[in-house]
N, C-alpha and C positions, 0 to 999 in steps of 0.2 A: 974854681969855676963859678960863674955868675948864675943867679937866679935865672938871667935872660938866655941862658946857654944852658940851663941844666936838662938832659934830654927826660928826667923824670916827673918834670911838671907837664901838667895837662898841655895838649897842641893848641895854638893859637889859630893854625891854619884847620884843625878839626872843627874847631867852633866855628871858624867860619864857615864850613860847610853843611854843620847842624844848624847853623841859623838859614840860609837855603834852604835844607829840608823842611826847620819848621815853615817858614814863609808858604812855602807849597802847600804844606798840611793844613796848619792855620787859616791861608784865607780859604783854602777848599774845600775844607768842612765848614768854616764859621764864618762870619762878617765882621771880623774886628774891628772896630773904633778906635785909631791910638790919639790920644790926646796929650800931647805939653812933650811930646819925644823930643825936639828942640832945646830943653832942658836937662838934656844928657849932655857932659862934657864930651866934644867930638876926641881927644885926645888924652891920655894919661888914667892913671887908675881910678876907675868910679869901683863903690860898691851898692849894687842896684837892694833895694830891702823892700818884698813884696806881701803883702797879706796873701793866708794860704787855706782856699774851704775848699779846691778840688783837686783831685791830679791830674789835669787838662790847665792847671795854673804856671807850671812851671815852663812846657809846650812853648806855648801862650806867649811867654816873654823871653823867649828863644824867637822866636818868630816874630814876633813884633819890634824887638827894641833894634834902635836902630846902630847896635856892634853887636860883634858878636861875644856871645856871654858864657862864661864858665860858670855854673851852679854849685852847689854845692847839694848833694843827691843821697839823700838815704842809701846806708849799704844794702838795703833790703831790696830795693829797688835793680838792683846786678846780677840778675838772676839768669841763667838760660843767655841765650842770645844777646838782651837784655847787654850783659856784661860788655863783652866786646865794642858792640856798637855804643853806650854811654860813652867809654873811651874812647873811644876813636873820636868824637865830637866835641872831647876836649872836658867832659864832666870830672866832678869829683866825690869821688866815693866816700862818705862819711859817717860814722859808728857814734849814734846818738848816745850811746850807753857810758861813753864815757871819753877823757879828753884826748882825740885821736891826732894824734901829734902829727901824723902824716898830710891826714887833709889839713890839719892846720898848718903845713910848711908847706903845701901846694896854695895853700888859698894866699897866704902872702905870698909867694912867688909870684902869682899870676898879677899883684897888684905892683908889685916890684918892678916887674916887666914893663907894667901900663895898662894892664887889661882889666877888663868888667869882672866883678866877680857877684854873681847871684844869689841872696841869702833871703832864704823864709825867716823870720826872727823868732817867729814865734815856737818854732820846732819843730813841728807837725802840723799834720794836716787838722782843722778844726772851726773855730767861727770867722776866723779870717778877718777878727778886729783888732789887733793886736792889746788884744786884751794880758797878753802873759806873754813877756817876751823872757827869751834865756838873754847874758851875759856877752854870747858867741859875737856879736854882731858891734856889739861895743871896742868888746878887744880887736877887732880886725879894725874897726876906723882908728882905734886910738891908737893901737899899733903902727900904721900904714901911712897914716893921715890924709888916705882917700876920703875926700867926698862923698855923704851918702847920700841917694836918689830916693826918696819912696816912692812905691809906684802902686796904685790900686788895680786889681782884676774884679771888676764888676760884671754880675749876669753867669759865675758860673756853678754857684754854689747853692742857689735856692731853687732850680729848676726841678718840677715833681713830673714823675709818670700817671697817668689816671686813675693808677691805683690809690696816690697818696706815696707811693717810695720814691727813694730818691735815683736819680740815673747815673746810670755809670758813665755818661760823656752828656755833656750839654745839647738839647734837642740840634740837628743839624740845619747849617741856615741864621740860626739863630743871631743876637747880634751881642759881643763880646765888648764889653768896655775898656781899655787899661790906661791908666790915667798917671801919665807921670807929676812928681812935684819938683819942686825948687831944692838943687841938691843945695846940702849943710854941714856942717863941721861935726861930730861930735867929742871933741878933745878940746882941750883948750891951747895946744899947740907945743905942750912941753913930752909929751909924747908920756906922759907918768903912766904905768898900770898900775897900778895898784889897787887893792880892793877896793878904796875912796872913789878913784878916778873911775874906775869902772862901772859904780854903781851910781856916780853921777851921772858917767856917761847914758845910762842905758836908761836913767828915768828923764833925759832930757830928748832920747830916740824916740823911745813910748812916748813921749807928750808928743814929736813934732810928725811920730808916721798917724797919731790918732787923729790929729788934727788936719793932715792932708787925706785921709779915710773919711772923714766928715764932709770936705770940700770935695773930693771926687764923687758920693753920692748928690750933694747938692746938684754939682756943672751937672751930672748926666744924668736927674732925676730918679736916680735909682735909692732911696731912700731906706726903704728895707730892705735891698738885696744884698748879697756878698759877692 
């Protein structure tokens, strides 16, 4: 049986319909700004690679990008209800603590197939400069030899409440930036993994998402924000 046949990878037809819902959520509560989306290959596997400072980040580019996207989703995240519905929209359940062989044979499936696949690189949620990326994001381009997208979420991370804390969702209304760049190779085309390949791969990521993270505060003048 084929990746593209195997009923145990995420739905393709799910995700389409989580991106519908975000689209509704997203521009309902927010104003998003999508910039450089045209820059998404309309066809074949992308993997989209985002800076991550909120949990309205991920939402955010379900909703905005223009296919629909399989993430790759903290198991923490599968909680209650939670559960069910991540699944059914095609998400992928992933166990930060250690190498989860599962979402790692769902995440290349779904690239296998031709589909978008969603990765925070950096791991978690935190400055949202890709200051400290893992490995994860390496091994899937160089595996795959999809295309990586970088894409900035600007405006959702440094929003305070008048107390001085931080809020649990971006003021609503508010206006949401997400800035794609110019997708890029990170292999050199022989498909190697190896620990060489990999750690080249992943300091030539970090150079080129840091470098499109600079250029999308620049275009949208958000200079200090995440």
């Amino acid at each position: 049986m084929t990746a593209t046949a195997d009923p145990a990878l995420p739905s393709a037809a799910g995700a389409a319909v989580g991106r519908r819902i975000g689209i509704g959520l997203m521009y309902g509560l927010w104003r998003p700004r999508v910039l450089g989306a045209w820059r998404i290959p309309s066809a074949g596997p992308v993997i989209l690679a985002g800076n991550h400072s909120h949990n309205v980040d991920g939402p955010m580019l379900i909703g905005t990008a223009p296919r629909p996207l399989h993430f790759l989703v903290k198991k923490e995240a599968f909680v209650g209800p939670l559960d069910p519905f991540l699944r059914s929209i095609g998400q992928l359940k992933v166990d930060r603590t250690t190498a989860d062989r599962t979402a790692i044979t769902h995440a290349l499936g779904v690239l296998e197939r031709g589909g978008m696949l969603g990765i925070f690189p950096e791991g978690t949620r935190g400055e949202g400069d890709f200051a400290s990326l893992r490995s994860g994001l390496a091994y899937f381009a160089v595996r795959s030899g999809a295309p990586i997208v970088p894409v900035a979420v600007l405006g959702t991370g440094e929003q305070r409440r008048a107390d001085g804390r931080a809020r649990a969702l971006p003021r609503l209304r508010s206006r949401i930036d997400v800035v794609y760049g110019e997708p890029f190779q990170a292999g050199d085309g022989s498909g190697r993994r190896t620990r060489a390949a990999l750690d080249e791969a992943t300091v030539l990521i970090q150079k080129r998402l840091g470098e499109h993270l600079g250029s999308a505060r620049r275009l949208t003048g958000r200079h200090n924000e995440t």
